[in-house]
C-alpha positions in Angstrom: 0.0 0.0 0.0 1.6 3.2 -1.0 0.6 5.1 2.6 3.2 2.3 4.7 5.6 1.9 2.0 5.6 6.2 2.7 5.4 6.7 6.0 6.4 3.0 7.5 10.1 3.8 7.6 9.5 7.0 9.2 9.7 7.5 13.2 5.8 8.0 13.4 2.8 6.7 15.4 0.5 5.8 12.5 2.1 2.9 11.1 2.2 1.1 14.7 -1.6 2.3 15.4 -2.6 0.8 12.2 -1.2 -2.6 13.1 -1.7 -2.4 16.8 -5.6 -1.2 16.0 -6.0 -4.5 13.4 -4.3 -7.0 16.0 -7.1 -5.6 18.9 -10.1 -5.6 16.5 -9.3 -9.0 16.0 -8.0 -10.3 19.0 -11.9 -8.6 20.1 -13.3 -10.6 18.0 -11.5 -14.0 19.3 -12.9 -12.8 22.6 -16.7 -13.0 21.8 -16.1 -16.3 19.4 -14.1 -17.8 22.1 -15.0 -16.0 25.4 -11.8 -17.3 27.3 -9.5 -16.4 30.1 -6.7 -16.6 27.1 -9.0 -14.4 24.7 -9.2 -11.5 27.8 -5.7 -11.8 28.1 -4.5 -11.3 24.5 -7.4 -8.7 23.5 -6.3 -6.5 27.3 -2.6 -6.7 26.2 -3.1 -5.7 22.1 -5.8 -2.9 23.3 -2.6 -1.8 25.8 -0.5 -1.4 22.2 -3.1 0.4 20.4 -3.9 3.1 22.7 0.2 3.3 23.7 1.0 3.6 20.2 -1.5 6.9 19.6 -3.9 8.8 21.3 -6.8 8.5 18.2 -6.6 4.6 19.3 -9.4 5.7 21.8 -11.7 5.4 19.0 -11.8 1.6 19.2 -13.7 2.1 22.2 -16.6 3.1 20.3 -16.3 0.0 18.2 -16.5 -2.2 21.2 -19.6 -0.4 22.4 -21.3 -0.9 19.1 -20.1 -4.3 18.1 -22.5 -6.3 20.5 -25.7 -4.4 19.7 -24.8 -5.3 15.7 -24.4 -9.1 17.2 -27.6 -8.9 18.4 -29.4 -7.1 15.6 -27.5 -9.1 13.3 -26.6 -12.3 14.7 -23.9 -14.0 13.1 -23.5 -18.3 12.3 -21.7 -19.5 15.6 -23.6 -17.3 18.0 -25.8 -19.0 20.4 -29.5 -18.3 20.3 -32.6 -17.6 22.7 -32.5 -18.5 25.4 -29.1 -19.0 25.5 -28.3 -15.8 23.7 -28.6 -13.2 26.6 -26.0 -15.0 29.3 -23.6 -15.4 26.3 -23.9 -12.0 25.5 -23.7 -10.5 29.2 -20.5 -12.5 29.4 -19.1 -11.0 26.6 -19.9 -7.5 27.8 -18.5 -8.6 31.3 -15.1 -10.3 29.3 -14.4 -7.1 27.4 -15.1 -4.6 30.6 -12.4 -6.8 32.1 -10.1 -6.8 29.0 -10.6 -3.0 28.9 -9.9 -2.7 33.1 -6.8 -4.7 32.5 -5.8 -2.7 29.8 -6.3 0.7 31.5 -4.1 -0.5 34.6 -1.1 -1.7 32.1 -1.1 1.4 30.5 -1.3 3.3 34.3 1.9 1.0 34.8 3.8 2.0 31.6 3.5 5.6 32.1 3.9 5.5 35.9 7.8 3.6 34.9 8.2 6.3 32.0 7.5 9.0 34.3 9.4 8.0 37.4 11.9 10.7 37.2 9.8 13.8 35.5 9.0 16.3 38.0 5.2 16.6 39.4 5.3 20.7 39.7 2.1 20.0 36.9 0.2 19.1 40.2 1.6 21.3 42.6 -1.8 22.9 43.7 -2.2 19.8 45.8 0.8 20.7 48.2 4.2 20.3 49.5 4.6 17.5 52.2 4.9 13.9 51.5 1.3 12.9 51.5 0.9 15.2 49.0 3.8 14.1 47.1 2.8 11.1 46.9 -0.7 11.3 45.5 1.2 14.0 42.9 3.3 11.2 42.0 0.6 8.7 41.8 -1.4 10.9 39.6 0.9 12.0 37.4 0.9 9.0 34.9 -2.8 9.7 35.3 -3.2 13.4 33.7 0.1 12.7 31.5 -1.6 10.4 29.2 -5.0 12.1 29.4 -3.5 15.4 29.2 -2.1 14.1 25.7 -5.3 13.2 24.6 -7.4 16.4 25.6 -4.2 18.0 23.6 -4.6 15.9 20.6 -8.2 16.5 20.4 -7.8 20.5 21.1 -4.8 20.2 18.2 -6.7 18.4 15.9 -8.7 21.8 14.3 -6.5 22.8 11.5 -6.9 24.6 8.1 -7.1 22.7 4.9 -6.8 23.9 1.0 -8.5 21.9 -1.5 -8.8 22.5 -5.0 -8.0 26.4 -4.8 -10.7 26.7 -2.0 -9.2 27.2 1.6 -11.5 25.9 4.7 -10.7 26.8 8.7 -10.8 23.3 9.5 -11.4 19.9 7.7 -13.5 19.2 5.9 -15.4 15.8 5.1 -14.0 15.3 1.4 -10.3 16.1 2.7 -9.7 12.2 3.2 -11.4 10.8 0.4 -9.6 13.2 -1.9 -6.1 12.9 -0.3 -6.3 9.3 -0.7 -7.8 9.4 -4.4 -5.0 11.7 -5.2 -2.0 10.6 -4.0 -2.6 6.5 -4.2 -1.1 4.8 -7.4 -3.8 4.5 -9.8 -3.1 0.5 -9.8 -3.8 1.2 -5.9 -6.7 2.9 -6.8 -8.1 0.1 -9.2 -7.7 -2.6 -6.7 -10.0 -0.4 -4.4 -12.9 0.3 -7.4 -12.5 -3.8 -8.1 -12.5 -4.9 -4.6 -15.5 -3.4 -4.6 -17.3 -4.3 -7.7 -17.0 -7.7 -6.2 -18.1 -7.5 -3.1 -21.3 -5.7 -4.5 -21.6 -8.6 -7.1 -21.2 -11.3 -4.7 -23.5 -10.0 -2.2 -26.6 -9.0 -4.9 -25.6 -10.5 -8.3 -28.3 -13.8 -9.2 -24.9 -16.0 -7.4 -24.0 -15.2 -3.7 -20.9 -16.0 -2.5 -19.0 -15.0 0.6 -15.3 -14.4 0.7 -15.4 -14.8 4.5 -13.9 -18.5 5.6 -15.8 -20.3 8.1 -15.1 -19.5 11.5 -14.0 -15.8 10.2 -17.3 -14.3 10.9 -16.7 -12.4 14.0 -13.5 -10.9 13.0 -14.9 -10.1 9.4 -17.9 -8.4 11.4 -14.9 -7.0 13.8 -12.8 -5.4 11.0 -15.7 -3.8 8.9 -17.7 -2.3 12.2 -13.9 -0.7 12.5 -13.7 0.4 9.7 -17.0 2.2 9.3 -16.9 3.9 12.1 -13.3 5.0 12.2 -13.9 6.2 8.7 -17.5 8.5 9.7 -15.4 10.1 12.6 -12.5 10.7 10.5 -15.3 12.1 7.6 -17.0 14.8 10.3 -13.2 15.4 11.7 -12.0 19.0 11.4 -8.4 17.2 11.1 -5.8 17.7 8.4 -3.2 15.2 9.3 -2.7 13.8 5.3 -3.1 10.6 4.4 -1.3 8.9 7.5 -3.9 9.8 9.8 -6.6 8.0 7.3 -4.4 4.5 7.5 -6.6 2.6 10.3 -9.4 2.9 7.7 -7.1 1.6 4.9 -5.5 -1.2 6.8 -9.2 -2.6 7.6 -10.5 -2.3 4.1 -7.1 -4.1 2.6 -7.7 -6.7 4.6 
């Protein structure tokens, strides 16, 4: 894909928060095929490298919420039914709150290590003697990382110029565009054929399915991801090029 083979040697976030981001959806979706203590595990520690890699790796979050409600308005081969249905679903709502837990605490742990020896003065209004340095310390790892995000999101307004029009902020074409114009056009081709064949395999007088048996949940996973990664990053007022658009890319390719 020509956005990794640009940006994939270069020190940057989005390359790792593309493949971090693919390895939770689908380790997510192992968790409510499987729903095992190994599942937990592996989806709490691949959700700990997506959201350590960059801060827009919150937005998986909303594709956990949304992913059982699609389960249960569109059920999926493999998924239990009534009456079984609603304990298997509460225990994969109770499974992923624990993945997420986990996750949250592993990430507490990595930045309290990386900010060990970085002063607390950002807390100071709490006071001077040890009690109070102590809670400073304890909180700093705390309102480091979600300081980052609150300044990611406040950074994220920014100025776009597209075809000799200028715009305050983004706008919803900017990705679309950016990635229609500077894709190979063999890139491009793939995407338009891809497609054509999905559309004629899902309402042409022959149905088939390119998704293997067993795949469903992750296939269900990947495109939920996708969608709604791709609306937020449609309504975004963000101008980051084409390396902030290549979550979405990564989930379509595969």
């Amino acid at each position: 894909m020509p956005a990794f083979l640009a940006f994939g040697p270069l020190v940057l976030t989005d390359t790792a928060v593309a493949l971090f981001s693919m390895v939770a959806l689908w380790s997510f979706a192992t968790l409510w095929r499987d729903q095992s203590r190994r599942a937990t595990r592996l989806f709490a520690l691949a959700l700990t490298l997506a959201l350590l890699s960059k801060f827009s790796a919150g937005l998986l979050l909303f594709v956990f919420a949304a992913y059982p409600f699609v389960l249960r308005w569109l059920p999926l081969a493999g998924q239990p039914t009534a009456p079984e249905f609603r304990a298997w679903w509460r225990r994969g709502w109770r499974l992923t709150g624990k993945a997420v837990l986990a996750s949250a605490l592993l990430i507490y742990g990595v930045e309290f290590a990386l900010s060990w020896n970085q002063p607390t003065d950002l807390l100071k209004m709490i006071g001077s003697g040890w009690a109070a340095l102590a809670l400073r310390r304890l909180l700093l790892p705390l309102v480091t990382y979600l300081g980052g995000v609150v300044m990611f999101a406040m950074g994220s307004v920014r100025p776009a110029y597209l075809f000799g029009h200028a715009y305050p902020h983004g706008v919803w074409f900017f990705f679309p565009m950016v990635t229609l114009l500077k894709s190979t056009l063999a890139f491009v081709a793939a995407l338009a054929l891809s497609l054509a064949v999905a559309l004629a395999g899902r309402f042409g007088r022959t149905r088939v399915t390119a998704v293997r048996a067993g795949m469903e949940f992750h296939w269900r996973a990947v495109w939920l991801g996708m969608a709604i990664i791709t609306f937020v990053c449609l309504i975004s007022p963000m101008t980051i090029s084409i390396r902030h658009f290549t979550v979405p890319l990564a989930r379509h390719r595969s």
